[in-house]
C-alpha positions in Angstrom: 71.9 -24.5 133.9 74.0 -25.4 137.2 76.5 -28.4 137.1 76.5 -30.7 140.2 78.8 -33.4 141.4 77.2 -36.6 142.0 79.6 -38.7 142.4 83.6 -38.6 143.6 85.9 -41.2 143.5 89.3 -41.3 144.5 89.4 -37.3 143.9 88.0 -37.8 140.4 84.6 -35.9 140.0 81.4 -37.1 137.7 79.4 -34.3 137.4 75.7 -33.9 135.5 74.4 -30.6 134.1 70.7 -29.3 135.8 68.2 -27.8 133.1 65.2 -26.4 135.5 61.7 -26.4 134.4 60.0 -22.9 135.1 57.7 -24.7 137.2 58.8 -26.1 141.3 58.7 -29.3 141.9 58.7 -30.8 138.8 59.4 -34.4 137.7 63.0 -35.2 136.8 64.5 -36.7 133.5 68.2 -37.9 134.2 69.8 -37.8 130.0 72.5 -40.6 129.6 74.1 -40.1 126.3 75.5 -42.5 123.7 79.0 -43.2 123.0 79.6 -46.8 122.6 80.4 -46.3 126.2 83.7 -45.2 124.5 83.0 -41.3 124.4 80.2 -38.8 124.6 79.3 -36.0 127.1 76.7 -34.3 129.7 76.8 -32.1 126.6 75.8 -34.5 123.9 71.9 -33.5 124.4 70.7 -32.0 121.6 69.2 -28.5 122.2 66.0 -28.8 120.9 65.2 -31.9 123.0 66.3 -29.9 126.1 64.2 -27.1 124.7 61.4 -29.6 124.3 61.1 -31.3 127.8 61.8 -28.2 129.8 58.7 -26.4 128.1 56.9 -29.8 128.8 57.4 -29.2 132.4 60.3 -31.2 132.8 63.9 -30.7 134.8 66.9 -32.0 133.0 69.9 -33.5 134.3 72.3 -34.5 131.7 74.7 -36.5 133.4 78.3 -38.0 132.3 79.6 -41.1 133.9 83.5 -43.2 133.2 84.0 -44.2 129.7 86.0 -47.3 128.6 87.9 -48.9 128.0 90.0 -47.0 131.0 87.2 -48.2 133.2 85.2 -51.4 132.4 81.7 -51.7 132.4 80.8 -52.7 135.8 82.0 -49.7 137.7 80.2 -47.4 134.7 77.2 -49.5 135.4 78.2 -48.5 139.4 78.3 -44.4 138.8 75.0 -45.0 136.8 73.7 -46.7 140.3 75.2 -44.8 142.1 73.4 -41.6 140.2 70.3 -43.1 140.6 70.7 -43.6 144.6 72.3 -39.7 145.0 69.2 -38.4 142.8 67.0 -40.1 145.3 68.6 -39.5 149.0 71.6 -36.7 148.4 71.0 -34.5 145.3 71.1 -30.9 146.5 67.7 -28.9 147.7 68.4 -26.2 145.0 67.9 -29.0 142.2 64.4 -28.9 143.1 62.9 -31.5 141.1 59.7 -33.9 142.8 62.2 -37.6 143.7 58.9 -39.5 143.8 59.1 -38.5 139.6 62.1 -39.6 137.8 62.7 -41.2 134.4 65.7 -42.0 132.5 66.5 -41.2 129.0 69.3 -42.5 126.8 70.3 -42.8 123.3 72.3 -45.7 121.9 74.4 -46.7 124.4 72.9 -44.4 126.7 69.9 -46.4 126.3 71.9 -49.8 126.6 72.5 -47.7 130.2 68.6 -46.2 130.7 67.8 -50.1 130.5 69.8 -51.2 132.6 68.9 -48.5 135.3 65.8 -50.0 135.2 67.3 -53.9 137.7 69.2 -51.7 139.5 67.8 -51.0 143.7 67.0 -47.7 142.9 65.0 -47.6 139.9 63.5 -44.7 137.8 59.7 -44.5 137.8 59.8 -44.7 133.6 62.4 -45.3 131.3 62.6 -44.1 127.3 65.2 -46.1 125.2 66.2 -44.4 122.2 68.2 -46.9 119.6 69.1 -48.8 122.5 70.4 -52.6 123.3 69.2 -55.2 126.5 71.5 -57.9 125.3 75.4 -57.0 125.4 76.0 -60.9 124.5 74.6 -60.4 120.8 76.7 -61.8 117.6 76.0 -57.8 116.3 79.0 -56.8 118.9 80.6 -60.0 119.3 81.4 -60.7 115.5 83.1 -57.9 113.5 80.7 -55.7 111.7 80.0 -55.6 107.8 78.6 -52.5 108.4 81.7 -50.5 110.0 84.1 -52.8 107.9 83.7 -51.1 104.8 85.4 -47.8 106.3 89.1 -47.6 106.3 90.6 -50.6 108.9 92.1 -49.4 112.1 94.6 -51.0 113.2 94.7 -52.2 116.9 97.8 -50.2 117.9 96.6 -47.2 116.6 93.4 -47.9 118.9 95.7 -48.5 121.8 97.7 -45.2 121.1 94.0 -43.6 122.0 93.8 -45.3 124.8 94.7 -43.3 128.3 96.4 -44.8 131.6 93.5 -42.3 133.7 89.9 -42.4 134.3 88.0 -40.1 132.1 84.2 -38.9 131.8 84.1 -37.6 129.4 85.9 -37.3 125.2 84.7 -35.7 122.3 84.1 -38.4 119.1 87.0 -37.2 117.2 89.5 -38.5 119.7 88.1 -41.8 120.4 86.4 -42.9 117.5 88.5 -45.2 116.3 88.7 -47.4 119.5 84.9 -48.0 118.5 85.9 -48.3 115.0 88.6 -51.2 115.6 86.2 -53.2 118.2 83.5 -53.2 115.5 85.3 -54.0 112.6 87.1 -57.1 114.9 84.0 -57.9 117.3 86.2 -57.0 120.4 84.1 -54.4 121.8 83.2 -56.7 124.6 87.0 -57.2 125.3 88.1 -53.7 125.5 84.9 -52.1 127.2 84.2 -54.7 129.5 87.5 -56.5 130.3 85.6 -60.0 130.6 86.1 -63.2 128.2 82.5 -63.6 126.2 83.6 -67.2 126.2 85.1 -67.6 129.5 82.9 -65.0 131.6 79.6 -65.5 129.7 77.8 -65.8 133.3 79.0 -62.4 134.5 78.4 -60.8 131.6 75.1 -61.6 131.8 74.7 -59.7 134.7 74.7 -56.7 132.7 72.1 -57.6 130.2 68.7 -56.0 131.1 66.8 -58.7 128.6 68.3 -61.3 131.4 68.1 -59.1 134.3 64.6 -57.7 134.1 61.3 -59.0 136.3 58.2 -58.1 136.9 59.2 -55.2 139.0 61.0 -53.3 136.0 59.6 -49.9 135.0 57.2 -49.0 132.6 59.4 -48.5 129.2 59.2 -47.1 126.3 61.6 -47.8 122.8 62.0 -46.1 120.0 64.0 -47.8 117.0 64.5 -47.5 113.4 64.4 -50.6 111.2 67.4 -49.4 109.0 69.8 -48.8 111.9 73.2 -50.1 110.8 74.8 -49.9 114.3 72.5 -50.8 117.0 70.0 -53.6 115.3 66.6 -52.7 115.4 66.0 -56.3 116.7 67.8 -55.7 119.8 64.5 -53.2 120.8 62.0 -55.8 119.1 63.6 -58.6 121.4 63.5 -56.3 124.7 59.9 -55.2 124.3 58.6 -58.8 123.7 60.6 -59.8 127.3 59.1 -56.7 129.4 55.2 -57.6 127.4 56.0 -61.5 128.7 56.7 -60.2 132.3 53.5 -58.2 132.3 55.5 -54.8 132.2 53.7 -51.6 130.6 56.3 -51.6 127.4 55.6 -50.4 123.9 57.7 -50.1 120.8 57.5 -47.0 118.6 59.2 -47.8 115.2 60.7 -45.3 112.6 60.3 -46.8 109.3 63.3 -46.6 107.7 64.9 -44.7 110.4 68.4 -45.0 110.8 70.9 -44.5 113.9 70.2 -41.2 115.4 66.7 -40.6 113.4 66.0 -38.3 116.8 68.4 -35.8 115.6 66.3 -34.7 112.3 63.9 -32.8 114.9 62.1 -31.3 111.1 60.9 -34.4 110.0 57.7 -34.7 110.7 57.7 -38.5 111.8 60.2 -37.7 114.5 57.9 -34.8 115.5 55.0 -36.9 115.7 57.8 -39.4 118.0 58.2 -37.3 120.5 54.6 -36.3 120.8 54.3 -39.5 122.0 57.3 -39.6 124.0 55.9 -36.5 126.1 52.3 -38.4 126.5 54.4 -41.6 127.7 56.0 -39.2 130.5 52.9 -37.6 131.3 51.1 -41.1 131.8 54.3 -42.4 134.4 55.1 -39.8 136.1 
């Protein structure tokens, strides 16, 4: 593994971790990991997924990118961008990946981001959506959250106190779960994370909904959901595939049965064995 700076601004460094497959030349998945945009890390990737795509032939590059609420949503949605343009024109020669190859991956709201990549200028050939969202604007994280209300109630200023005055990339869960916590259990996570009205600014926020954004030039996609997620609704996939089918895009739906947020990490199970089977044939068809 070799870390790489893609991106530098103002002196502050985003950086994404390179997994080489044994083989030159090969295609390129860029990992976005989950977080609530809130917190997460290049090193979120779970090990046997790594494992997993670099035998399939695959290079890695795990990447982080700003969290909020110290930076809103459209300058994360900007290093994302950005990513994609550096993988494409700058990246390094000793990366050695093919640039005409490269899919996206995320998880949650990593694959809120990996959607999104996909109406940016410089767009992945394939994109795989794990538990993710194309609508930022839904009632789910604009009304507070039966789910996450029945754990203890954080207060907001102990979700303030968490809160830093700097940029940051990247935060373990411990030390910024509860800023999730409080926007979920008050439906403010569009306040705090995007630093836009959803009554006021309704028409910018769209601009960062994929569902909205998406056209017949949008990569071929595949999501993967489980219908007993309690964070990320597993209508939010239903509701994106049905928008790319309409536009004519190649887009499928895989559901877990009974799956709940983060099925992917019970690699034993034999239904998410069978998953990423047909994850590796979607990536073998697109790229």
């Amino acid at each position: 593994m070799e870390t790489f700076t893609y991106k530098t601004n103002s002196g502050f460094e985003i950086t994404g971790d390179f997994y080489p497959a044994r083989s030159k030349n090969a295609p390129l998945l860029i990992y976005i990991h989950g977080g609530g945009l809130i917190w997460g890390s290049k090193k979120d990737l779970n090990n046997e997924q790594l494992h997993l795509y670099n035998e399939a032939g695959y290079n890695v590059f795990s990447i982080n990118y700003r969290l909020a609420p110290e930076t809103k949503l459209p300058e994360i949605a900007t290093d994302l961008a950005d990513c994609m343009r550096w993988v494409q024109e700058d990246a390094p020669a000793e990366m050695n990946y093919d640039r005409e190859r490269v899919a996206v991956i995320g998880s949650s709201a990593g694959g809120y981001l990996s959607l999104l990549s996909g109406t940016f200028p410089v767009k992945p050939k394939a994109i795989i959506s794990f538990y993710g969202y194309g609508n930022i604007l839904g009632g789910w994280y604009r009304m507070p959250s039966r789910y996450f209300n029945k754990d203890k109630k954080v207060p907001e200023p102990l979700a303030r106190q968490l809160i830093g005055n700097q940029p940051i990339s990247e935060a373990p869960i411990e030390k910024r779960y509860g800023i999730y916590l409080f926007c979920r259990q008050q439906g403010k996570w569009l306040d705090y994370v995007t630093g836009m009205s959803p009554i006021l600014e309704m028409n910018r926020l769209k601009q960062y909904c994929p569902i909205d954004l998406a056209d017949t030039s949008y990569p071929p996609t595949l999501l993967l959901h489980g219908d007993a997620d309690d964070d990320v609704p597993y209508s939010e996939s239903v509701n994106m595939n049905e928008k790319l089918q309409e536009l004519g895009v190649d887009s499928s739906l895989i559901t877990i049965p009974d799956g709940a947020h983060q099925f992917d990490l019970e690699m034993d199970k034999p239904e998410v064995k069978e998953t990423f089977i047909e994850v590796l044939d979607f990536l073998k068809m697109h790229l």
